[in-house]
N, C-alpha and C positions, 0 to 999 in steps of 0.2 A: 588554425583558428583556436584561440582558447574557450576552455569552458565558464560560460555567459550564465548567472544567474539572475530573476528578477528578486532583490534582497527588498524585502515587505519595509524594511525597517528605511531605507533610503528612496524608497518608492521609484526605480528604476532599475535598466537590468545592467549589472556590473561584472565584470571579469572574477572569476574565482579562483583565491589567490590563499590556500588554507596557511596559517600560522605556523606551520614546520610542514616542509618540504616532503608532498610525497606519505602525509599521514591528516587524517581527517575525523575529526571529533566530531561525532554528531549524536544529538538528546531529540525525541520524537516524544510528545504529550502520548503516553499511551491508555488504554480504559480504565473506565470504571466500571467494575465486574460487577454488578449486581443483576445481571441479566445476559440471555443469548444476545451475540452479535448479530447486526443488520449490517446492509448493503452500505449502507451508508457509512459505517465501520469498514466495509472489505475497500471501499474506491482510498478512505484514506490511506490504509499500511499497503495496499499492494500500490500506490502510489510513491509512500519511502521507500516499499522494496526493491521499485525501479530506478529508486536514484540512486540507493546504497549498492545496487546490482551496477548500475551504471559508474558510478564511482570504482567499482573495485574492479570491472572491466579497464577500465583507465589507467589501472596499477597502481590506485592511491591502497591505501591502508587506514582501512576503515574502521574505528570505534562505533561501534551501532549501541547506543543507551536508549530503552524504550520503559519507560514506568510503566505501573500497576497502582492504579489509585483503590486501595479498599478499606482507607476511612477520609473521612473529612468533606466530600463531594457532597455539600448540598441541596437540595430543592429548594426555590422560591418561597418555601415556608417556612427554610430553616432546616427542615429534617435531614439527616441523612440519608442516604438512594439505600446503602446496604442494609441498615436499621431497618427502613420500612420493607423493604423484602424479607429480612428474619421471621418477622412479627407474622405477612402474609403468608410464611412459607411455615411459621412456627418452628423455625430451625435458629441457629445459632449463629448470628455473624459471619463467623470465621469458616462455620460450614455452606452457605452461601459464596464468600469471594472463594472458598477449595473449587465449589462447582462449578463455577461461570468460569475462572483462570483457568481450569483444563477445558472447558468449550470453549473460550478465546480461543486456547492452542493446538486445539482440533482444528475446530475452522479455518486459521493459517495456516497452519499445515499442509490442508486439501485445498488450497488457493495457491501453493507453491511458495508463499511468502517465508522467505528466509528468517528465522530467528534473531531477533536480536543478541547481539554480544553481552550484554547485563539484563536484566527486567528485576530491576529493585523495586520493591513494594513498598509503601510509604510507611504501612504499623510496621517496619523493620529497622525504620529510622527514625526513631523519633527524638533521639541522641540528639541526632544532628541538625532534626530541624528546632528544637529546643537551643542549641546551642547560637543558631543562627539569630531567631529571637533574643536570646541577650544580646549580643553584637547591637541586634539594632534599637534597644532598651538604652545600650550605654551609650548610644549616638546621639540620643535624640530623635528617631525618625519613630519609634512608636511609646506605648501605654499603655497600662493597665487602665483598665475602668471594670465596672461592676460585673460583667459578663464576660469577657474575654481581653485577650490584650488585641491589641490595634495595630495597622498600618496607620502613620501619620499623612497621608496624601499630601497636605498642604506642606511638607517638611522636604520632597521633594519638587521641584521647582518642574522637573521631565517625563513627571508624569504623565501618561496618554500620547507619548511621542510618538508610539508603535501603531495606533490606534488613529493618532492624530484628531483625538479626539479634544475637547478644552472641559477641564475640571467642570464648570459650571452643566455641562451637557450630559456628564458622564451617572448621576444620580439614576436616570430614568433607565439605562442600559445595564444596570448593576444585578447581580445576581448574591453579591456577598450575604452574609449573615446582616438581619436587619435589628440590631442588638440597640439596648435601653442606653448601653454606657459609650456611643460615639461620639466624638466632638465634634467629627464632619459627618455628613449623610455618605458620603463616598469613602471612607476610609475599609479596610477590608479586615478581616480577622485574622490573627496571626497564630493563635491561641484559645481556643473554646473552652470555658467551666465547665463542666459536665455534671446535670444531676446527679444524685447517689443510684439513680433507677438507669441508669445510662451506661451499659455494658462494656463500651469499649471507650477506656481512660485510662491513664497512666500518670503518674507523678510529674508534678516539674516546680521550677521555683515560686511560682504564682499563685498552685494549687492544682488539683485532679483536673484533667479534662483531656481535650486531644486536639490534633490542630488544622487549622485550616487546610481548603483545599490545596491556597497556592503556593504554598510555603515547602511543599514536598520535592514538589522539580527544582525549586532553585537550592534546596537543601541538596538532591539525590545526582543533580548533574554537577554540582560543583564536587562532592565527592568524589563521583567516579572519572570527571572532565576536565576539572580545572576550575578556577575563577571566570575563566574567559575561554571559551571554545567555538569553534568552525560555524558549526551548523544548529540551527534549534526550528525544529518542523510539531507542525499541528494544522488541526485546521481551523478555516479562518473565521468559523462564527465565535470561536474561544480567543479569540486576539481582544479581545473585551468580555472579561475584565481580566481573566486568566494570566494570559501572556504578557499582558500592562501590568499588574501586580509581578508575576515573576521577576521582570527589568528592574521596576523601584526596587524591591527589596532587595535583591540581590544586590545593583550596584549602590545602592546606597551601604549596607552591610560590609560590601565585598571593597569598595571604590575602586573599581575596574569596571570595563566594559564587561557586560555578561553575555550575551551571545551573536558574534560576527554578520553572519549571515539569517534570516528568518524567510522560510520557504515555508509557504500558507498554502493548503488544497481546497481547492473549492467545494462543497457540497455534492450529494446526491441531491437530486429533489424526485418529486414524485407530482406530477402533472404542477410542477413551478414549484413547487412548496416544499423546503424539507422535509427528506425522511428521518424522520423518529420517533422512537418510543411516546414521546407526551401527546403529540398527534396521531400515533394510531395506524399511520399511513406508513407501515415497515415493511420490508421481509426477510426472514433471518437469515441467515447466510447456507445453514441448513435445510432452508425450505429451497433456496436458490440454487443447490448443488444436488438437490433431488431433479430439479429440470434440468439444468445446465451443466456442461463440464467445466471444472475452474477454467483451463484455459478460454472460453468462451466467455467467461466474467473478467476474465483480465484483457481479451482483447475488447470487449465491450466499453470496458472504463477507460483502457488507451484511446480511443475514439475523439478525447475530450484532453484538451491539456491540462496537466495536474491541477493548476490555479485556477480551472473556470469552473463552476457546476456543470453534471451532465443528468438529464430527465431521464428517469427509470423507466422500463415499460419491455411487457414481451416482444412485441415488434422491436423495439431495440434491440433486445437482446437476439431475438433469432436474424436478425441483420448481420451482426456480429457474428455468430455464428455460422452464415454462408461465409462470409469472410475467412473466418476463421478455417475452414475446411476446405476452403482454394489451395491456403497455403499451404497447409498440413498434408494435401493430399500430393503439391509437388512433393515437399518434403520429403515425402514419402516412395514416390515414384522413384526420385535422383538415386536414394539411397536403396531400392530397390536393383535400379542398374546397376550401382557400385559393386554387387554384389559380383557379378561376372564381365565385370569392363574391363576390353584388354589395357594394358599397360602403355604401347604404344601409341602415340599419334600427337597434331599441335591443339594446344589448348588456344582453340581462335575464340573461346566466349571469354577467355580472362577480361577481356579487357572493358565487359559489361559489368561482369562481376564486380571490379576495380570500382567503377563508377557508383556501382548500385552501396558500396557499402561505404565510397567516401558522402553521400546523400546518407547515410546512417548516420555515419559518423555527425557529419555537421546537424544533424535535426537534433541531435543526442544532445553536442556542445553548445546549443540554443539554448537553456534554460530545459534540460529535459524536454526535448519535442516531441511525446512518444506517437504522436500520431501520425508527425510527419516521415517518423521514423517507420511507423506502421504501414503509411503510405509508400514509404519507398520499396518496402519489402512486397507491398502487392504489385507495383510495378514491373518489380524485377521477376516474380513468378510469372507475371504474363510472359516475358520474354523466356524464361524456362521451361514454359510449356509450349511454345513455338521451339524450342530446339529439340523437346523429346519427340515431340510430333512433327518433328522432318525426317524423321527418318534417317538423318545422318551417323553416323558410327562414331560413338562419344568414348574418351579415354578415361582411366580413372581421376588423372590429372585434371581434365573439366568438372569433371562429377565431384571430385574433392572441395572444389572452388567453393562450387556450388552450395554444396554440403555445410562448409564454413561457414558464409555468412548465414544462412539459416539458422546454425547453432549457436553461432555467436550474438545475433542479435535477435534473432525469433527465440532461441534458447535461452542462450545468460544471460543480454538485458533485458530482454521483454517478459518472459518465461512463457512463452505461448507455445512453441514449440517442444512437442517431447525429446530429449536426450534421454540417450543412457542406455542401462542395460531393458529399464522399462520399455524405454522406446523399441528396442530391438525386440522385444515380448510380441509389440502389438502391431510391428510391422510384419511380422514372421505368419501372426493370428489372420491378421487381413490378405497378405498375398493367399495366405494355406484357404482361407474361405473365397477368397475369389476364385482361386485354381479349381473348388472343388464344387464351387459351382456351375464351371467351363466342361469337366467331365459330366454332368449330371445331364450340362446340355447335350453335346456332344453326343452320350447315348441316349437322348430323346429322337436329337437328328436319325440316329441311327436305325431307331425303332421307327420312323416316321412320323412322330410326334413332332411336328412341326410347329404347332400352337402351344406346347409346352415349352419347345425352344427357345420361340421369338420372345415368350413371357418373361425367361431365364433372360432373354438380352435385353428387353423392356425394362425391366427393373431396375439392372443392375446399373443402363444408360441412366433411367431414376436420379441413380446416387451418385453417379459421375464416374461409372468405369464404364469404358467403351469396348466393346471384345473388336477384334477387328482379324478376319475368316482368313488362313492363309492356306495355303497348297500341305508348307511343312505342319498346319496346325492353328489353333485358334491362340493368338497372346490377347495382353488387353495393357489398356494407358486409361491413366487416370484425369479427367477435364481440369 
């Protein structure tokens, strides 16, 4: 079965079929740094990073482009987001977007979110998005007027294709600059004057200013992308006006299609209502990894398919996180036996194995399932904790199976699962504290502390390790 995406732009889900064979361009709308990350930021990028992790499991070859917006973004009043944080913070600009774009890339980091391949910054290019602007000056498709220069809307005829929205509707959803010199109420800024009091400006043939918000992406992926590339991901409250302006001016500028595939993430919300900053109703991603471990935020957010919203809240979260620890703690167990499993014997679970990971597979080739995908992996742990707990004598051969798909897709494409040498740190930490808890018991029994004992076993049943009494000695299995 091939891999199925739903493309925003055709509004259906269609076969993924990238432009050169085996190689995959893909542009993600990435922040605007004027402030710490919310949840609401982590559900989108560890959402690319499951597709781009997904993708390159696949054996495509991935170009990953993710911007850095740190001028030109807006308020509803006209301001810029970074400006008005200088002034609050009484710093500088450019000392603002340094702070937030290393807290961005902190936060990602400790979310396990893979780095993008480029993260070009928009004051970096202003070259290009200046050059872009004339292209579409000498077309026809915009103007100068008294304040900035212009998208001409009306000069494309396909405007709001993406949005499927109709010119006439599109006024009241606009977030653009609401400037003295447009000729439509919908046309967008291409180009901003900038008063002489106005710190961040730079020359261009029009005069000082700087430039729109959306002019940056179709400027900074066509650089590093192409005129015409694979994939272009965001999320889906910015498909108006954002992503609708990127399309006009690019293809009108460019006259190519500008991007194949458009793969929109649905929202966080916060009891229905988006979470964000202007509402109030956030939490930072650093306040959310003081409670939770990323892996418990990433399987949290898999929970929901990339394209739908999912409602925030700690009972969610700690839901996710009994989930989350089912798994982990197979995980944990399998590779715990691998450790001393003979070599000989027949691998008779392969062929659940087999089953459990082509149910990956296909949730995967779904339009990114990850939840079905998520679902299959809890299934398949039930069935792996039914074989540790038979009691049957496992080879390393089962245990490797095993082992695999956990890695491959609890590890590479979900990132839930720890790999590595870390992993082996804290698999080493946990048997050495359970063992050493087993001895503590052990000489309680011995001492006749027997209500010390049962305590030692009470708890540790608690957390989901079972000790279980044998003649040779006390072991223990993980629920």
């Amino acid at each position: 079965m091939p891999l199925r995406v739903y493309n925003v732009l055709q509004r259906e889900k269609v076969d993924f079929v990238p432009m050169h064979e085996g190689k995959v361009n893909m542009y993600v709308c990435g922040p605007t740094v004027y402030d710490h990350s919310h949840l609401g930021h982590a559900k989108a990028y560890i959402s690319f990073d499951m597709i781009v992790r997904y993708l390159r499991f696949s054996g495509y070859d991935v170009l990953y482009v993710q911007n850095l917006t740190d001028v030109g973004h807006l308020l509803e009043s006209g301001e810029d987001r970074i400006l008005k944080k200088a002034r609050q913070a009484s710093a500088l600009p450019m000392q603002i977007v340094e702070t937030y774009t290393r807290s961005y890339f902190a936060d990602m980091d400790a979310l396990g979110v893979v780095r993008p391949d480029i993260s070009p910054r928009a004051s970096a290019h202003i070259p290009e998005q200046i050059e872009m602007i004339e292209t579409l000056l000498r077309k026809g498709h915009a103007y100068v007027a008294e304040d900035a220069v212009y998208f001409d809307v009306t000069s494309w005829p396909e405007y709001g294709k993406l949005s499927n929205r109709r010119l006439e509707e599109q006024a009241a959803g606009s977030r653009t600059l609401k400037g003295s010199g447009k000729r439509n109420p919908e046309d967008f800024a291409l180009w901003i004057f900038a008063p002489p009091e106005h710190i961040l400006q730079w020359n261009s043939p029009w005069g000082r200013g700087y430039p729109g918000w959306h002019i940056e992406c179709s400027a900074m992926s066509r650089k590093y992308l192409g005129e015409t590339f694979d994939i272009h991901g965001g999320g889906i409250d910015n498909i108006f006006p954002h992503n609708e302006c990127e399309i006009a001016q690019s293809e009108a500028a460019n006259g190519v299609p500008f991007a194949r595939y458009w793969l929109l993430v649905g929202s966080l919300t916060v009891n229905g209502q988006k979470m964000s900053k202007s509402l109030g109703n956030f939490v930072t991603i650093k306040d959310a990894l003081a409670r939770y471990r990323p892996e418990v935020i990433r399987t949290f957010i898999f929970q929901s398919h990339y394209t739908n919203p999912i409602d925030f809240s700690d009972e969610a979260l700690q839901a996710a996180e009994r989930g989350w620890e089912r798994l982990v703690s197979a995980a944990r167990a399998v590779r715990n036996r691998l450790r001393s499993a003979p070599e000989a014997g027949e691998n008779a679970f392969a062929q659940v194995v087999e089953a459990h990971r082509a149910q990956c597979i296909a949730a995967m080739d779904d339009d990114f399932n990850a939840p079905n995908a998520l679902a299959a992996l809890q299934t398949f742990t039930g069935e792996v904790n039914k074989l540790l707990n038979s009691g049957e004598p496992l080879n390393k051969a089962t245990l490797m199976a095993i082992d695999a798909l956990y890695s491959d897709f609890g590890g590479q494409v979900l990132g839930i699962i720890p790999q590595g040498e870390a992993h082996s740190i804290d698999m080493r930490l946990t048997d050495g504290l359970i063992r050493l808890l087993i001895e503590i018991r052990a000489q309680a029994r011995a001492e006749k502390n027997f209500a010390r004992a049962d305590q030692i076993r009470d708890q540790l049943k608690a957390l989901g390790v079972i000790l279980e009494d044998r003649p040779e000695g006390t072991t223990y299995r993980l629920e």
